[in-house]
C-alpha positions in Angstrom: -87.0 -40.1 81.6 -89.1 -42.6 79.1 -90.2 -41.2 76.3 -93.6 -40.6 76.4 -94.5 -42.7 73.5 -92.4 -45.3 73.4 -93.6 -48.1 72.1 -96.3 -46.6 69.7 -95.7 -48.0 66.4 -96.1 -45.7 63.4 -96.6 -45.9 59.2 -96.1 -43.0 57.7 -97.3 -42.6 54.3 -96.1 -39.0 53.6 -92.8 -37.7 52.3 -93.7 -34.1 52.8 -95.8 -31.6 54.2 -98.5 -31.7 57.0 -98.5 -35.5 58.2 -94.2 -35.6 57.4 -94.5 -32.9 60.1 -96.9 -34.6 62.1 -95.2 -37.6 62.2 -92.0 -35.7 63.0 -93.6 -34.7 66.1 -94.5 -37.9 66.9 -90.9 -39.8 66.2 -89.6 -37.1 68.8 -91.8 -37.8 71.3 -90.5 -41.2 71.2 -92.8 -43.2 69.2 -91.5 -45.7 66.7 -92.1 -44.4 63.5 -91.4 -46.0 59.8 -91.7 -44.0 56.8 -93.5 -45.5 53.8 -92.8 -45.0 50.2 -93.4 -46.7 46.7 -91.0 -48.4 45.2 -89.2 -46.8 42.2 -90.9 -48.9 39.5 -93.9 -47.9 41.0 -93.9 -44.9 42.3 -93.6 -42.3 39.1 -92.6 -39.2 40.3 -90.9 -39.3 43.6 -90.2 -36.4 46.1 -87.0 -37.2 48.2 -86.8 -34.2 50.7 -82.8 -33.0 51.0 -80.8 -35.2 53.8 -81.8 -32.3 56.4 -85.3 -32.3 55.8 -87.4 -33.4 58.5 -84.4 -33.4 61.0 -83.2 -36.2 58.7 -86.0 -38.6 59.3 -84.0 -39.2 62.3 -84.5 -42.1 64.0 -87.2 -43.8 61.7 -87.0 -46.3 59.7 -88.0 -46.5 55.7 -89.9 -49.2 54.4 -90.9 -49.5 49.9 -93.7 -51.2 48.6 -95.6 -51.7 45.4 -99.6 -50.9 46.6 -100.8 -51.4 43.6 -99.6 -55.0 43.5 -101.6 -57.2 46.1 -98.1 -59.3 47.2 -96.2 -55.3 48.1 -100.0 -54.2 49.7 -100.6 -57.3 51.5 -97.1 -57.3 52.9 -97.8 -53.4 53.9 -100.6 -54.7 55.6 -98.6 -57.2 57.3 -96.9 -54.0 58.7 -100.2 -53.0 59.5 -101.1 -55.6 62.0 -98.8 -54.9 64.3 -98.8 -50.9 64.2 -100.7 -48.5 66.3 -101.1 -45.8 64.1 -101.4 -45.4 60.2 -100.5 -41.6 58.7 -101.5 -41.1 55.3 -102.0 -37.7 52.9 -103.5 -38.6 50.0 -106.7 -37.1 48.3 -109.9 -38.6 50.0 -110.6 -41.5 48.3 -107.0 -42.5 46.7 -106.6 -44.7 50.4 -109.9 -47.0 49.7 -109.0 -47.0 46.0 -105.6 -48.0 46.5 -106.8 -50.9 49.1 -105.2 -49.3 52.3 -108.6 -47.2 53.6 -109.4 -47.5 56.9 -111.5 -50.7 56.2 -109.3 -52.0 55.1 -106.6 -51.1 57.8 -109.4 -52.4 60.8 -109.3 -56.0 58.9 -105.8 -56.3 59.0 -105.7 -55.1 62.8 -109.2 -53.5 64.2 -107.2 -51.1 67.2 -105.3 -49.0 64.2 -105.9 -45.4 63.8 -106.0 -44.0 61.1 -105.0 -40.4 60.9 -105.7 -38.9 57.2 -104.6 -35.3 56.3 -105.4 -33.6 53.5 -106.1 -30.0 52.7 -109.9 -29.4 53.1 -110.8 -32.8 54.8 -112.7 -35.7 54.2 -116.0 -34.1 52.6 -117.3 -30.8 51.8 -118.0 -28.5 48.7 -113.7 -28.6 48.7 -113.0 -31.9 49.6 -111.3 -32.5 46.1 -109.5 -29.0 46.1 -106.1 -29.1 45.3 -104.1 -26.8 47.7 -101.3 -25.5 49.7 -100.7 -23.6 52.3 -101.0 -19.9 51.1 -103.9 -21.3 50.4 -105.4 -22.8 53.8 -104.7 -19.4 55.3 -106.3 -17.6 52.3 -109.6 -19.4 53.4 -109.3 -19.3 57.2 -109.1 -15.5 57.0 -105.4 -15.4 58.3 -103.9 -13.8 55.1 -106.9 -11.0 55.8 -106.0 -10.3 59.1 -101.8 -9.9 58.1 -99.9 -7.0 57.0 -100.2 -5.9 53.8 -97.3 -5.3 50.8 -96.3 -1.7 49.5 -99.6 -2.3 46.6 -101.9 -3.5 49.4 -101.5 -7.4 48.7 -102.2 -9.2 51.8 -98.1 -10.5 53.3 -97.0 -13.8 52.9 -96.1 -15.4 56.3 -92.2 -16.1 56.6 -93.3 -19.6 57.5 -95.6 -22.3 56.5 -97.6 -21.6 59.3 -100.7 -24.3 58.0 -98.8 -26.7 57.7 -96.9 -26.8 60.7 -99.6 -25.9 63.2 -102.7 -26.1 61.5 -101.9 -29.8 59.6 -98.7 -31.5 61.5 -99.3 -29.9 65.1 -102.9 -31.0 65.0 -102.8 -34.3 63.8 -100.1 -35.4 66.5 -102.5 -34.1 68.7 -105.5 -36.0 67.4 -103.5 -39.0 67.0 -101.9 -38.6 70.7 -105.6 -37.9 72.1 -106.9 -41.0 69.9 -104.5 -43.2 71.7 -105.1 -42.5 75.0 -109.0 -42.9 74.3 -107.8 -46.2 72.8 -106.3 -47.0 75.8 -109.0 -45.8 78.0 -111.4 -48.6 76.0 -115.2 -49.9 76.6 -116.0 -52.5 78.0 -118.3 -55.2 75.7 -120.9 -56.9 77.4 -119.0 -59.7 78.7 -117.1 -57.3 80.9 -113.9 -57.3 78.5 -111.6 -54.5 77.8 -111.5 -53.9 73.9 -109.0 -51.4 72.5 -111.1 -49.7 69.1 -109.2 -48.3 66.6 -110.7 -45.1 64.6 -110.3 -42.8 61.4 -109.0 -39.3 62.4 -109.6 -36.7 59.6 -106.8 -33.7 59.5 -107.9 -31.0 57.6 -105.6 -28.5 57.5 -108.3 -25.7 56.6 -110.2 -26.5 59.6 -107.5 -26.5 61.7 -106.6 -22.7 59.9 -109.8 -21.8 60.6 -109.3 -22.6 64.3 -106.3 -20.9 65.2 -108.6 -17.7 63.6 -110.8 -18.4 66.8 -110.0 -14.9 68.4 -110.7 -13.1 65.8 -114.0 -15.5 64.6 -115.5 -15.4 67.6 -115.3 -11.5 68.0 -117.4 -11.7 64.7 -119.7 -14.0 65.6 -120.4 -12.7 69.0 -120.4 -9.0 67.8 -120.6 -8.4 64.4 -116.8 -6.3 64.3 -115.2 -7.4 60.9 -111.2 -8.3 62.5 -108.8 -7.0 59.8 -105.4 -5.4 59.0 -105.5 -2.7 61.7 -108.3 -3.2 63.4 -107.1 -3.3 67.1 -103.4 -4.2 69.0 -102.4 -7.1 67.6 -103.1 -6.1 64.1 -101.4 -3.2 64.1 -103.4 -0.3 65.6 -101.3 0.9 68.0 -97.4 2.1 67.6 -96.7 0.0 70.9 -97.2 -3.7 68.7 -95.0 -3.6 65.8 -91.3 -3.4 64.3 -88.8 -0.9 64.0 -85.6 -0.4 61.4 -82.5 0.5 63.5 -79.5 2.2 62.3 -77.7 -0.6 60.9 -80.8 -2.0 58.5 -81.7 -4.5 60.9 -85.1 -4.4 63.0 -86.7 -4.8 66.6 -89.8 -6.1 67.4 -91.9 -4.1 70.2 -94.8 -5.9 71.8 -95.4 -3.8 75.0 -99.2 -4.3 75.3 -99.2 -4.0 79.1 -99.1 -0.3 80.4 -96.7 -0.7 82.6 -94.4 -2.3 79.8 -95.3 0.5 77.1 -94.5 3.1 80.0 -91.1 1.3 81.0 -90.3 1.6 77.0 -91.1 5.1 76.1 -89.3 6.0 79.7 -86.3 4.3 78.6 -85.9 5.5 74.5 -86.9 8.9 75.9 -89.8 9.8 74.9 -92.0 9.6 78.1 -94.7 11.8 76.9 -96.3 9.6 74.9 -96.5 7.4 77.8 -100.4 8.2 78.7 -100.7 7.9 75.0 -101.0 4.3 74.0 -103.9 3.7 72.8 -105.0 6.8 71.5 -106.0 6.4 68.1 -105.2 10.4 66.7 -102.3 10.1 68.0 -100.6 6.6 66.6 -99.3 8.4 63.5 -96.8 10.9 65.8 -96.2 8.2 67.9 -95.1 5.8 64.9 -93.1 8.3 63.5 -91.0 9.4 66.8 -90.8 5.5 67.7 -88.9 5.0 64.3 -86.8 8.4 64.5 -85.6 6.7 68.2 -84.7 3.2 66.7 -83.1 4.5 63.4 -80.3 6.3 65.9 -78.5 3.1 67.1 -77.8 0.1 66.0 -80.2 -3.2 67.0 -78.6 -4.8 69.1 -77.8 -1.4 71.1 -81.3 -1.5 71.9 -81.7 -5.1 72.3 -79.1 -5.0 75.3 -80.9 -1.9 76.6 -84.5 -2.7 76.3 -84.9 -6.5 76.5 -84.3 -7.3 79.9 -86.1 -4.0 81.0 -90.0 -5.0 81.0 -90.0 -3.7 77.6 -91.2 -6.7 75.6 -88.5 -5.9 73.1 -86.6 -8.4 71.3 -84.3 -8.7 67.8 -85.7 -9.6 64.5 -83.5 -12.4 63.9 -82.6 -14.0 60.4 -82.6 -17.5 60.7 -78.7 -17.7 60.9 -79.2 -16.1 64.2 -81.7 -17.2 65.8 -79.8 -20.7 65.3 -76.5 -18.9 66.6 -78.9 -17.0 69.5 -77.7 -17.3 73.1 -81.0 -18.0 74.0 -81.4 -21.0 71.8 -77.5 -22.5 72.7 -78.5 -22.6 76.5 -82.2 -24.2 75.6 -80.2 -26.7 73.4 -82.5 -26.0 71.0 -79.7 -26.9 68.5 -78.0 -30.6 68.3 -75.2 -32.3 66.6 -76.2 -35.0 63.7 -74.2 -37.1 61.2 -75.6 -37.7 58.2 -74.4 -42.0 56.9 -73.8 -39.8 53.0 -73.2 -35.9 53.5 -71.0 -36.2 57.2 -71.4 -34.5 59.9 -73.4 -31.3 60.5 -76.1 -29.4 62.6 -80.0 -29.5 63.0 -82.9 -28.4 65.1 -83.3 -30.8 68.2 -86.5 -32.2 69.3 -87.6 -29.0 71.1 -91.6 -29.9 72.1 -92.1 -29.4 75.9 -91.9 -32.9 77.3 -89.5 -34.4 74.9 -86.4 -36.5 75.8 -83.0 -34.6 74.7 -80.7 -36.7 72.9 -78.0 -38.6 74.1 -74.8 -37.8 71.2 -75.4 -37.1 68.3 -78.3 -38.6 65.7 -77.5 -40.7 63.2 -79.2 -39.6 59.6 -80.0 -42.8 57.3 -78.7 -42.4 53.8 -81.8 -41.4 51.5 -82.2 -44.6 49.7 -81.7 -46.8 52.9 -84.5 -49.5 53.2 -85.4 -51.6 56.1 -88.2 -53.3 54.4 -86.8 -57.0 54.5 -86.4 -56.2 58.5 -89.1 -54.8 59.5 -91.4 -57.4 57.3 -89.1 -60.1 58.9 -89.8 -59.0 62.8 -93.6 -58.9 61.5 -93.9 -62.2 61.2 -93.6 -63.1 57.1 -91.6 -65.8 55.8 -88.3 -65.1 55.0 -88.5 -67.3 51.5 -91.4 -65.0 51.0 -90.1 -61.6 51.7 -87.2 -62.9 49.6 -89.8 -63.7 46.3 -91.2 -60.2 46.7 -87.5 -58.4 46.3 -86.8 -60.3 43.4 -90.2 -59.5 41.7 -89.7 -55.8 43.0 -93.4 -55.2 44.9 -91.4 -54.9 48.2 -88.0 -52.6 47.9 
């Protein structure tokens, strides 16, 4: 099967975070991706993720330029001109300042997108907010809506849920959607097809707020304030929630359906509760017997019993496990890499709905690896050229 975006061409100006992620996304669907850093003389402080990071930046390629030189950001412009797709996460207004904004970008090649993520988007009362993701959730009403600590703190999520889904997941969308508009074109008034570029602005707050939709649009519509415990999914009812088993660890119950909730309280034995379910008085003894149950066997006593038994019960996995899961072995969700400095070892495999699996293992760059004088070369620049700008150290 072709990958569905092969042949895309992508610059990505992150190391880290939402558009890294994005980009990720994008490199396992098969687009071409390069990975764009300062050089060292110019870069000051530089964040180098570990070799794992990011799958290894597995099969990109990594390209260093002086920007604030006009020799290292013409030659990234260069780059420019024959790309599709432009990723960059500065602060709005550091692109255009730095000579790479999107006017900039449509010069050098008028069909590039430009996708910019940054925390609170392009304009607004927070555009210049510094933030991360804690903090993206703390604004979208997420942190509200989550569990609380022992002294009533709102949880923190056990993953950087902003800037996986609400920053990487949507600007891969955007950027896939942008392409395909791209492609689709107008028609100018001589009857030719054009292919228009555009600036796509990520902000990761917005796309926070959105994934809050369920719970914003009950508001809106009704005026009901969503919050910890305010109906099934945050924790109202004993039937949606976790339970410690006799050996520490935990399941996870999620028998909304009647029929589930009735297969699971006819199964652990307590079948008179199975009318019960949502009945707000009587949550508390239903809780309470529900944990009395689970804290009598181990976990994965339960797991074997319950799981396949239109229960909706599963383990609460550390991460060790769920990489070690059955589950995840058989849906090769797990793949073998080898790393060109730290050897051989294991990492997550391209597991997006649609994506190609590898063939063999991946092969992970060494972190300091350049194909600058490569990729500059297959652009089109003089090779005397590319050759000045190494020894004067714009281009690395």
């Amino acid at each position: 099967m072709t990958p569905a975006l092969e042949g895309v061409r992508v610059l990505d100006l992150a190391t880290v975070g939402p558009a890294a992620r994005a980009s990720r996304i994008l490199a396992d669907y098969g687009a071409s991706v390069t990975k764009v850093g300062a050089v060292p003389r110019a870069g000051g402080v530089q964040i180098t993720p570990p070799f794992y990071a990011y799958s290894g930046n597995r099969g990109m390629t990594r390209a260093l330029f002086d920007l604030k030189s006009a020799d290292g950001r013409n030659a990234f412009l260069g780059l420019v001109a024959e790309a599709d797709v432009v990723i960059e996460s500065f602060r709005p207004g550091v692109a255009d300042r730095l000579g790479i904004g999107y006017a900039a970008l449509r010069e050098a090649n008028p069909a590039i997108i430009l996708c910019s993520t940054s925390g609170y988007g392009q304009d607004g009362p927070r555009r210049d907010w510094a933030g991360h993701d804690i903090n993206y959730l703390a604004t979208s009403g997420f942190l509200d809506c989550s569990g609380r600590q022992a002294d009533g703190r709102p949880a923190l999520p056990g993953a950087t849920v902003a800037d996986i889904a609400a920053g990487g997941m949507q600007a891969a969308m955007a950027i896939m959607a942008a392409l395909l508009r791209r492609e689709r074109g107008e028609q100018n008034r001589q009857g030719e097809h054009t292919r228009q570029g555009e600036h796509i602005d990520v902000s990761i707050a917005d796309g926070a707020f959105t994934m809050m939709s369920l719970y914003v649009d009950e508001y809106l519509a009704t005026g009901n304030e969503p919050g910890p415990g305010h109906y099934i999914l945050t924790g109202r009812y004993a039937c949606y929630d976790t339970y410690r088993c006799a050996d520490g660890r935990y399941v996870s119950v999620g028998a909304i359906e009647p029929r589930f909730w009735a297969n699971l309280c006819e199964l652990i034995g307590l079948p008179q509760f199975a009318s019960q379910q949502t009945e707000d008085d009587a949550q508390d003894e239903i809780r309470d017997a529900l944990a009395a149950k689970f804290a009598t066997e181990d976990r994965d006593h339960w797991v074997e019993l319950l799981g396949p038994a239109d229960t909706c019960v599963a383990p609460v996995n550390t991460v060790a496990e769920a990489a070690e899961d059955p589950h995840t072995t058989a849906r090769a969700l797990v793949v073998d890499a080898v790393s060109e400095t730290d050897g051989p070892f294991r990492q997550s495999a391209p597991g997006w709905a649609g994506t190609v699996p590898p063939d063999g293992a991946y092969e992970v760059a060494a972190t300091d690896s350049t194909d600058t004088e490569s990729l500059l070369a297959s652009a089109g620049l003089d090779a005397h050229e590319i050759e000045r700008m190494l020894d004067e150290g714009v281009i690395a």
